[in-house]
N, C-alpha and C positions, 0 to 999 in steps of 0.2 A: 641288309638286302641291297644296297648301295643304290637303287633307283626308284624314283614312286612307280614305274609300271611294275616291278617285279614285287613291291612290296602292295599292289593292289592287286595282284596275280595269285599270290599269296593269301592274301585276305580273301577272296572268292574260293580257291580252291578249300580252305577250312570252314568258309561258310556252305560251300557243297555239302561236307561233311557232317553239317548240322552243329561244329563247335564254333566258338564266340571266340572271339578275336580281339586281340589289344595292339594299337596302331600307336607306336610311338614316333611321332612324328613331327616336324614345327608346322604348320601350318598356321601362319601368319596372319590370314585374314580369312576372309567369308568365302569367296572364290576356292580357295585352297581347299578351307573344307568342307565344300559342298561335295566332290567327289567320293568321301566316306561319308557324308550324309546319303547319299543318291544311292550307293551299294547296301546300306543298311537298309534304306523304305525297299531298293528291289526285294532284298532276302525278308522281309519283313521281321525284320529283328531290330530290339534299341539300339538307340546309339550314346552311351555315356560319353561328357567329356571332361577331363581333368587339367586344369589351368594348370601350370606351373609357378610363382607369384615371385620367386627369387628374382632381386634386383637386377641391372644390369651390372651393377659392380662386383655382385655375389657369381653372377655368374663369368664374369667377368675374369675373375679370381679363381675359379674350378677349372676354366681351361687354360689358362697359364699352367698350372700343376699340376694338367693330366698328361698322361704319356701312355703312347698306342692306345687311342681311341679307334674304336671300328671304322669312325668316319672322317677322321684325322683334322678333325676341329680341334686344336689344339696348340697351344703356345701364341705369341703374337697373330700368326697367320687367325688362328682362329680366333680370338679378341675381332679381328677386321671383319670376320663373318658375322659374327656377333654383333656388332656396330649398323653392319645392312641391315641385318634381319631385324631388329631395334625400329629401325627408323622406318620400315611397312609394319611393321604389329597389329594388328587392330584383335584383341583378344576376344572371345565372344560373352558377350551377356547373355544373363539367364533372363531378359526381357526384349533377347532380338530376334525370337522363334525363327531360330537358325534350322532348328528341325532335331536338336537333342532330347534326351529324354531327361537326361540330370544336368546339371552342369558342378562340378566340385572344385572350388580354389584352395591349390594346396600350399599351404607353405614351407619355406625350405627344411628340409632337417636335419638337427644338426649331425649326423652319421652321416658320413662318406659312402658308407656301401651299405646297398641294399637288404634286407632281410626278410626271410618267409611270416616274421612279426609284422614286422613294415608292410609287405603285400598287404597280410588280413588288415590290419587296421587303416590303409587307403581304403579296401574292397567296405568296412565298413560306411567308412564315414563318407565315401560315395550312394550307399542306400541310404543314408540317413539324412541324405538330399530331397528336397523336395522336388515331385513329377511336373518336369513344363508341359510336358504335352498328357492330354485323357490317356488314362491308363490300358482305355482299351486299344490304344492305334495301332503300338507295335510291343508293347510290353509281353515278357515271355517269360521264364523260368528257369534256369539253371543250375546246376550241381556243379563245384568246382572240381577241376582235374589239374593233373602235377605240369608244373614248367617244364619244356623242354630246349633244348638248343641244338640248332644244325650245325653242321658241318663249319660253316663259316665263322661259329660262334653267337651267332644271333637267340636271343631267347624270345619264344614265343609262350604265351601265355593263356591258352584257353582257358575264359573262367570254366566252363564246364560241356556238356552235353546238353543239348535240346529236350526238355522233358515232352512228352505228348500232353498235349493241351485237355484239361477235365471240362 
């Protein structure tokens, strides 16, 4: 989506829709992502967040050896982005009532490319997270629905539709 407004643009527009949205984003510190915090309490829908936990040298090591990235972090140039973003980090705890509902730290795997396995078994072991915040603030229900990707090549991922509340 090449920019956070278009990619928070995005995000409202499917939260119009009543589908659930996955933000893959670096958002470095608390500032950063108080902005998806803040869009989630307006829609009143959770907000999961998934740590990434891969070292600096691992990841270090993936953009050296990527080619045509969407976001063209890659080879030396992108090691140097890497290196900034490193040195702001502040990753969020699940005891800094940032305002998440889960928080899940993943670690790396070792497969290069993604898979519809790999999805379910993140989506699992993200519920299998324990709730920071009362279950009743913004917690909701969902049905999963299939991936899709624009035009651009972006995939977006709604876990599902909005069920109507019993």
């Amino acid at each position: 989506m090449k920019t956070r407004k278009v990619c928070e643009m995005r995000t409202k527009e499917y939260l119009d829709k009543k589908l659930s949205v996955i933000v893959d984003r670096c958002n470095f510190d608390r500032s950063q992502r108080q902005t998806w915090i803040d869009i989630a309490q307006h829609y009143k829908v959770p907000i999961d967040c998934i740590v990434l936990t891969a070292s600096e040298a691992d990841c270090g090591n993936r953009i050296r050896e990527r080619q045509n990235h969407p976001t063209d972090v890659q080879g030396e140039r992108g090691v140097g982005i890497l290196s900034r973003f490193v040195k702001g980090y502040r990753p969020p705890l699940s005891d800094s009532n940032e305002g998440f509902s889960r928080i899940l730290y993943l670690d790396p795997s070792p497969e290069t490319t993604c898979s519809k396995e790999r999805i379910d078994e993140i989506f699992k072991l993200l519920e299998e997270c324990p709730l920071l915040l009362p279950s009743e603030s913004t917690r909701t229900h969902f049905e999963k629905s299939k991936i899709t990707t624009d035009s651009d090549g972006w995939s977006t991922i709604p876990v599902g539709l909005q069920k109507e509340e019993r």
